[in-house]
Each structure stands twice: as structure tokens, then as C-alpha cells.
C-alpha positions as CSV (number, residue, x, y, z in Angstrom):
1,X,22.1,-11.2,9.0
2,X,20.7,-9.8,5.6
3,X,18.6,-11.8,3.0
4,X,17.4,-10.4,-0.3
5,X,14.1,-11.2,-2.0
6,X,13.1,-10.0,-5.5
7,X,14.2,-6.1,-5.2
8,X,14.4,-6.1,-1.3
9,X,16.8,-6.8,1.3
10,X,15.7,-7.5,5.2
11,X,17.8,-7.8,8.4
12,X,16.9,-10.8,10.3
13,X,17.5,-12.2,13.9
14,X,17.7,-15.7,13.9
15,X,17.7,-15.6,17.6
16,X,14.0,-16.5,18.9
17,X,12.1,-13.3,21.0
18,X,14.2,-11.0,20.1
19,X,13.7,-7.9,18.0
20,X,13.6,-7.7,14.2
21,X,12.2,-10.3,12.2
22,X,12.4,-14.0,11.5
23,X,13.2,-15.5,8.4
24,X,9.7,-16.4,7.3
25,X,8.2,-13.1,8.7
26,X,11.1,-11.6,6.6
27,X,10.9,-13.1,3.4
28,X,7.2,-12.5,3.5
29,X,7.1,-8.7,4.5
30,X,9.3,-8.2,1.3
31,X,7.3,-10.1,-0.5
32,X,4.5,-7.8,0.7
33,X,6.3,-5.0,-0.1
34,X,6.8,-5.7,-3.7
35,X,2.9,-5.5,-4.0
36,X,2.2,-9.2,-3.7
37,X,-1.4,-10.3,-2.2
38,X,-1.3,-13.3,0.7
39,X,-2.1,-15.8,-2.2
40,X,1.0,-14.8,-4.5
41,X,2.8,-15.1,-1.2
42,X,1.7,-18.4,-0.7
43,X,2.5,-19.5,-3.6
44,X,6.0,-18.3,-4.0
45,X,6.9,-19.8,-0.7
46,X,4.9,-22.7,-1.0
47,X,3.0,-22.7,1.6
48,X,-1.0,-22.0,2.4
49,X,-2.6,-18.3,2.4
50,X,-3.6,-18.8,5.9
51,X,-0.1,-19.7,7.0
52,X,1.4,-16.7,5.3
53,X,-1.6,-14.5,7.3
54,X,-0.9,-15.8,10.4
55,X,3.2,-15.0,9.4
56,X,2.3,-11.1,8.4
57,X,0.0,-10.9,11.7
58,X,2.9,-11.8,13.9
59,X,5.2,-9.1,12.3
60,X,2.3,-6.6,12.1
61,X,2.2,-7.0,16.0
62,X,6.4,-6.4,16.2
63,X,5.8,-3.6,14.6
64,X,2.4,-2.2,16.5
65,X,0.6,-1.6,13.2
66,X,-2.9,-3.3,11.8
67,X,-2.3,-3.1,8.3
68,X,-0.3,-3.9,5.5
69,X,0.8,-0.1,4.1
70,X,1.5,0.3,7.6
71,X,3.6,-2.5,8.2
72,X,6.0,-1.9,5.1
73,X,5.8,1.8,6.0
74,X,7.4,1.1,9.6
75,X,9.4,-1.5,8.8
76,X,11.2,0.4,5.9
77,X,11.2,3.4,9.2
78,X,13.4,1.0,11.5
79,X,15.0,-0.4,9.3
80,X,13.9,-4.0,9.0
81,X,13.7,-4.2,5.2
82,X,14.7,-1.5,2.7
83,X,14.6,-1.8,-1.3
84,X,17.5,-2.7,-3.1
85,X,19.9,0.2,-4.5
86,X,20.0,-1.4,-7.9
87,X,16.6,-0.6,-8.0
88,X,17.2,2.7,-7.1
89,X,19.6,3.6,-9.3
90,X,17.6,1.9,-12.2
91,X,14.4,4.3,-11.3
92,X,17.0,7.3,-11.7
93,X,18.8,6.3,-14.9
94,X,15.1,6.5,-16.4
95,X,14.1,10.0,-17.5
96,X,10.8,8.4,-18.0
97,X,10.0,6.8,-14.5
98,X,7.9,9.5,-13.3
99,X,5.6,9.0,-16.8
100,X,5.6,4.6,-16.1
101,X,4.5,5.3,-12.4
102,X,0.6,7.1,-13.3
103,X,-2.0,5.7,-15.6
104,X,-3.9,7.9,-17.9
105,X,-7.0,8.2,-16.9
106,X,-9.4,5.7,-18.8
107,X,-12.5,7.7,-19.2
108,X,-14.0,11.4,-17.8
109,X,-17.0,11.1,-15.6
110,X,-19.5,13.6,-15.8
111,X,-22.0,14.4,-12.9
112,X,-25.2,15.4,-13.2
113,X,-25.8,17.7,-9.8
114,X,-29.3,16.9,-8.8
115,X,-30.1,18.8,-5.5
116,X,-32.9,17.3,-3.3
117,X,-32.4,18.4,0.3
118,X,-34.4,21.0,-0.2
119,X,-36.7,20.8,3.2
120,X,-40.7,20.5,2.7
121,X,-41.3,22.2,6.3
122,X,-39.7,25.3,6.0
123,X,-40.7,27.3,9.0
124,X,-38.1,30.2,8.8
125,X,-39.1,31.3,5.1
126,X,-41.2,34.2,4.1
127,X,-42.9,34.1,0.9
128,X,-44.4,37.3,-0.6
């Protein structure tokens, strides 16, 4: 069964212990995917951050991965949920994509090298 969420689409199996995802775990990984923190989870799908953890936590351990990146990253790998063509095709009609995706960088940093390791004791030296 497919369901879409924003710009994603996931494959769910509604029957329980088998392989894939539920509908919650689902909806909530593609919800993850589009960059959305637990809290912005929550409240799309009206329900508590702690509920939507312990949601992500089961299909992090589906998936045998520990974090978020990871999770997407594996689940987009077998298949679970993948992004919408639309989207795709909308990223290539935009000559300019590539230029949206990076900031500028806001400021230069300078450093100032200071070098202080130099040893106090040194034993091997010979001075003339």
C-alpha cells in the first residue's frame, strides 16, 4: 500500500510483524525526511514529541540504524519511502537549483596561529 506525505511517498504493510513500515512509523519517517525535528512532527500529527520518538525508534530498529540521516538513508536504500517525482522533475526544470541549495558564506574567519607546544625540557637539542 503507498501513502504520500508532503513531497514523499512510503510503502506500508498494514499487516502487524511484518516487514516494512506501519502507517505511523511511515508517515513520520517522511516527515523526518523532509527535515522536520520530533516537535514539528508532533505537531503535524497531533500527537506528543515523546510519542513520535518512541515511533522513529521502532523504525530506526527495522532498519538496524541509530540515527536519523541513517534511517532516511536506508530507508530511501530498500525502498521504504522515496521522494516524489514531481519534486524531481521540479529541481530539474530549475537552472538555478544548484545556486538555492548553498548559502553564501556570512562572514570570513581569520586565525591567528599561535604555537605553544613548544617543550620546556628539551633533552635532544644542542645549542651552540
Amino acid at each position: 500500500m503507498q501513502i504520500t506525505q508532503g513531497n514523499w511517498q512510503a510503502r506500508i504493510n498494514p499487516e502487524r510483524g511484518s516487514l516494512g513500515f506501519t502507517r505511523t512509523e511511515a508517515m513520520d519517517m517522511m516527515l523526518l525526511a523532509a527535515g522536520n525535528t520530533y516537535k514539528e512532527i508532533a505537531r503535524a500529527t497531533g500527537r506528543s514529541p515523546e510519542t513520535v520518538h518512541g515511533s522513529l525508534k521502532k523504525g530506526y530498529h527495522k532498519l538496524g540504524v541509530y540515527k536519523a540521516a541513517g534511517a532516511v538513508a536506508e530507508a530511501m536504500k530498500r525502498g521504504w519511502i522515496a521522494p516524489l517525482l514531481v519534486a524531481l522533475l521540479i529541481s530539474g526544470i530549475n537552472p538555478d537549483a544548484d545556486a538555492l541549495r548553498h548559502r553564501p558564506p556570512t562572514r570570513t574567519q581569520t586565525r591567528v596561529s599561535t604555537s605553544r607546544n613548544v617543550s620546556r625540557r628539551d633533552t635532544g637539542s644542542v645549542y651552540a
